[in-house]
C-alpha positions in Angstrom: -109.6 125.6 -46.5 -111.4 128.2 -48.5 -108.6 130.5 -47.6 -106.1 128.1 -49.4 -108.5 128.8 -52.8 -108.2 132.1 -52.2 -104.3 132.5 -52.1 -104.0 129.8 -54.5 -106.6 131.6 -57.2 -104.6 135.0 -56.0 -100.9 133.5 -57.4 -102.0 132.2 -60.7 -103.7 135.9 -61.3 -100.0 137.5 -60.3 -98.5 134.7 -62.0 -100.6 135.9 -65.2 -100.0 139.4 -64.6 -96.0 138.3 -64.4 -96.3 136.1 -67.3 -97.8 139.1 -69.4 -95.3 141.3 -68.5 -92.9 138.5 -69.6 -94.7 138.2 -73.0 -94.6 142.1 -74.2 -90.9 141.6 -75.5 -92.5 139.2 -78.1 -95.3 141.5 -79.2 -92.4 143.7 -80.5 -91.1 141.0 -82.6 -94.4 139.9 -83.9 -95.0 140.6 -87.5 -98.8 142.1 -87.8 -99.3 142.0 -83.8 -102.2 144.4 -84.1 -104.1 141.8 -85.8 -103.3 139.3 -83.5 -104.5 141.1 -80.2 -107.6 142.3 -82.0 -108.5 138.7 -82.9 -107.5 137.3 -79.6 -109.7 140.0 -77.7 -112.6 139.2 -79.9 -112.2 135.5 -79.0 -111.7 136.8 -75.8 -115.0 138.9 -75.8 -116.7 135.7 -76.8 -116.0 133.2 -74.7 -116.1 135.7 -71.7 -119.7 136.0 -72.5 -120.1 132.0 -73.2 -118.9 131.9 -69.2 -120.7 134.5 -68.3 -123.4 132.9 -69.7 -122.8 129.3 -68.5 -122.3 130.9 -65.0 -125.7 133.5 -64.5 -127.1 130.7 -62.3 -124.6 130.8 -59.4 -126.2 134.0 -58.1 -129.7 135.2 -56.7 -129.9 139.1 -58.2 -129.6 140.9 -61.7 -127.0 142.8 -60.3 -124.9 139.7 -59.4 -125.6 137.7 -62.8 -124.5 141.2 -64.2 -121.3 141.4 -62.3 -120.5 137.7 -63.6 -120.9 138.6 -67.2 -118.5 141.9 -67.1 -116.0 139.5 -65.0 -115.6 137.1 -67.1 -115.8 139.6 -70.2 -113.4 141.9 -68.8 -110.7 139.5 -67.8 -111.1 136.9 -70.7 -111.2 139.9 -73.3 -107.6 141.2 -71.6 -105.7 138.1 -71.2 -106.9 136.9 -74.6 -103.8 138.8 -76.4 -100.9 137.2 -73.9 -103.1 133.2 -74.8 -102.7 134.6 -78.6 -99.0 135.3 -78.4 -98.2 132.4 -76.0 -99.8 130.0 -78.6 -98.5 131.6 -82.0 -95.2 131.1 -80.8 -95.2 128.2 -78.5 -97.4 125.9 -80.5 -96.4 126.4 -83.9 -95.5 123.4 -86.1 -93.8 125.5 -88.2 -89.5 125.4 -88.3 -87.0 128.4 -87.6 -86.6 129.6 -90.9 -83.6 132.3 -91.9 -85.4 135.1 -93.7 -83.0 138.4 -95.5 -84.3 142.0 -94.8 -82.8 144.9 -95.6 -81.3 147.2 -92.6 -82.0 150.4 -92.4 -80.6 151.6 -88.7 -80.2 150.5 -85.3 -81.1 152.9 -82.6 -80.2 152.8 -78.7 -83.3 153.7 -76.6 -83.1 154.7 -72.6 -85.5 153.4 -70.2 -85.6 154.1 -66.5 -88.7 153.7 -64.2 -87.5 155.6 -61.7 -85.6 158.4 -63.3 -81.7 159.4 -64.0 -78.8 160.5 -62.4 -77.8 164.1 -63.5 -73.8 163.4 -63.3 -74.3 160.1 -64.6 -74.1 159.2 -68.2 -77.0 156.9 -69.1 -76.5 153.4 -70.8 -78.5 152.5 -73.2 -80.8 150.0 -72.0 -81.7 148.5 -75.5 -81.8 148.9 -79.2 -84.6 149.2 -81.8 -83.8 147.7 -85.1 -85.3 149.0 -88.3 -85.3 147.0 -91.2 -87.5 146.7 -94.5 -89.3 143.2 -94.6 -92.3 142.2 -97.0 -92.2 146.0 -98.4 -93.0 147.6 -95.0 -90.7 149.5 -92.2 -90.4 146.8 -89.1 -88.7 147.4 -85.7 -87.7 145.2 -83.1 -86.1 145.3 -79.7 -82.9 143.8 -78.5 -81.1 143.9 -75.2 -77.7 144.1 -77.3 -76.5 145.7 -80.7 -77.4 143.2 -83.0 -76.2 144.7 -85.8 -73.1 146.7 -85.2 -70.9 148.8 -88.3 -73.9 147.9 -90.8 -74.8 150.8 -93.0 -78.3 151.5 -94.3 -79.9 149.1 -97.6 -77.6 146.2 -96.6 -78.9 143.1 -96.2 -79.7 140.8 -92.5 -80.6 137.8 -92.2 -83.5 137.2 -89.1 -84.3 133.8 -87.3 -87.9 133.8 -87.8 -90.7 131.5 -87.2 -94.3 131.4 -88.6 -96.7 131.0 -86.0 -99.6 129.2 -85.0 -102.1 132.0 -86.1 -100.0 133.6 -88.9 -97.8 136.6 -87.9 -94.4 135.6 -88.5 -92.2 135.8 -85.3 -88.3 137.0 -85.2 -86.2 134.9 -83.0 -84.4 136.4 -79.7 -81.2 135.0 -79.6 -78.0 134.4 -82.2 -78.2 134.3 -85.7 -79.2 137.3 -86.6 -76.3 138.5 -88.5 -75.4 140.8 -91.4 -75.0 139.3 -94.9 -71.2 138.8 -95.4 -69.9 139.0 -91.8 
């Protein structure tokens, strides 16, 4: 029976790690992202050291109770920015809103773990957008040209969403679409 724990507790941590993985694509299209790791780590920090604390009884030594503090520190303090993004996005109350920003280029980036073929021309693998929103230079990722034939200063319109905790989120999906297409 305690091996079932085990292998249960050891899915839900590959699950998170999956689930993280899964969640980078939204930090890239999450307005002021730095600020909402650095909050969500600092939550992170404190309520790993509220468990640490409300666990320090479980074990016999100093060097135990020690080891439970910097666990729970340690992995509430990293997963803290993928709860953050999860819940901006997935729990806000807020409507998809269409929001204009002015384009500036589209660039095709490579990407391949394991390296290239030399005879083979590459494909790009995505495309960062750059556009001017709220008075500062934004990018995003997309699978797919979003933007095709546009020329810089003209105006886009993003699906966006305002979060649960603030930073402003730009929609995957269609509608984003050059004014007067």
């Amino acid at each position: 029976m305690p091996q079932l724990k085990y292998i249960a507790l050891t899915l839900a941590f590959v699950g998170l790690i999956v689930l993280y993985v899964l969640e980078f694509s939204w930090f890239d299209r999450t307005m002021g992202v730095q600020r909402l790791v650095m909050w969500s780590m600092a939550v992170g920090l404190i309520v790993g050291l509220a468990l640490g604390w409300r666990y320090r009884n479980t074990t016999e030594n100093l060097t135990e109770k020690i080891q439970v503090y910097v666990f729970f520190t340690v992995m509430c303090t990293i997963f803290a920015p993928l709860a953050g993004s999860l819940s901006n996005r997935l729990l806000s109350p807020y409507p998809i809103y269409e929001q204009e920003a002015m384009f500036i280029e589209e660039r095709p980036y490579l990407s391949e773990p394991l390296g290239f073929i030399q005879q083979e021309r590459p494909k790009p693998t995505g495309y960062y957008t750059f556009f001017y929103y709220n008075g500062k230079l934004r990018r995003i990722k997309n699978e797919d040209a979003t933007f095709p034939g546009l020329q810089r200063g003209e105006t886009i319109v993003l699906r966006m969403r305002k979060g649960l905790w603030g930073p402003e989120v730009v929609m995957k999906g269609q509608g984003q679409q050059g004014a007067g297409r």
